[in-house]
Steps between C-alpha positions, in 0.01 A plus 500: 500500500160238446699283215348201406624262259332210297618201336307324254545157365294387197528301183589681160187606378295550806521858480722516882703835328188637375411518850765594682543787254087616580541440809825781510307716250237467777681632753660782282161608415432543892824708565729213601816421340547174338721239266426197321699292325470179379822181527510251195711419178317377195264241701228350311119493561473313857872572633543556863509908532582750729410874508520801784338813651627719716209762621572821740434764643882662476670488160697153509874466455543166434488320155546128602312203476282424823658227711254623864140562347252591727272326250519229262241447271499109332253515149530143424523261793702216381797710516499417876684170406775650278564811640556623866214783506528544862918554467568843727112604585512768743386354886139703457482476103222358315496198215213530262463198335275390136343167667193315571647391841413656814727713619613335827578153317704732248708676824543158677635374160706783459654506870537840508454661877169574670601867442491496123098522324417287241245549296309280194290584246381382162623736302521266172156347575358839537718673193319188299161557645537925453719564205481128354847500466762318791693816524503539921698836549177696480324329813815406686549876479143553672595262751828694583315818530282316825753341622772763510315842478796607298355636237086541488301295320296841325812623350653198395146437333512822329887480370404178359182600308750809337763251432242226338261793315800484254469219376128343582154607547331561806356123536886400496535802818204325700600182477812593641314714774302188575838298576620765682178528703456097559851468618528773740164334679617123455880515612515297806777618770703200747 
């Protein structure tokens, strides 16, 4: 069984179970199974978050939070001080991070081992410059689709302009495109 599981740590409001739920409807819609499933109380805007998806290609038995991801994906990156992001990465797993900083200051900083990829992008500088709006979870999730190859970066594209044709116009779907786009050719890999 290919199982690969994905934690994401965000702030309330940055839209981290938004993606982690397209990124499971992603897979879904390419004949994998999937969960997603989001862990926090009655935060407010800016609270430390956590949410989880589980994709596969065997139906999955387990209904837990993820303590081993393969991946962990970090949307704002000042949560690096207050929470451990790197707590039970997998020896080959990937950290996608939302930062200006290059990517091998970032996995010095973090001290994780020369096995584990770490990867930056500015996902809020290029959600501002795209959808003028500093909601990341639509680049990061462009940046994930490079770095991983979990999912594809087509269908994910085309999920999300179903999902947002519900509630905005197609200028709203291109911007988003565009973020998705810049971020899957900026994200820099240590």
């Amino acid at each position: 069984m290919q199982l690969t599981e994905i934690r994401w740590h965000a702030r309330a409001g940055q839209g981290a179970v938004t993606a982690a739920k397209v990124v499971a409807e992603t897979a879904l819609s390419a004949d994998q199974y999937m969960q997603a499933m989001p862990e926090y109380g009655p935060e407010r805007m800016g609270a430390p978050i956590k949410a989880f998806t589980r994709i596969s290609d065997e139906p999955i038995e387990i209904h837990n939070n993820i303590e081993f991801p393969d991946v962990v994906i970090v949307l704002d990156d000042s949560l690096i001080d207050v929470v451990d992001v790197t707590e039970g990465i997998k020896p080959n797993g990937s950290i996608i991070i939302n930062t200006c900083s290059p990517a091998a200051t970032v996995k010095k900083a973090l001290g994780v081992a020369d096995t584990v990829t770490v990867a930056c992008v500015d996902a809020s500088g290029i959600a501002l410059d795209t959808i003028k709006r500093d909601i990341p979870n639509t680049p990061i999730v462009g940046a994930f689709t490079k770095v991983t190859g979990v999912i594809n970066v087509d269908t994910f594209k085309g999920l999300l302009a179903k999902n947002l044709s519900k509630k905005f116009g197609q200028e709203m779907i291109d911007a988003n495109f565009a973020a998705v786009d810049r971020a899957y050719q900026e994200v820099t890999v240590a």
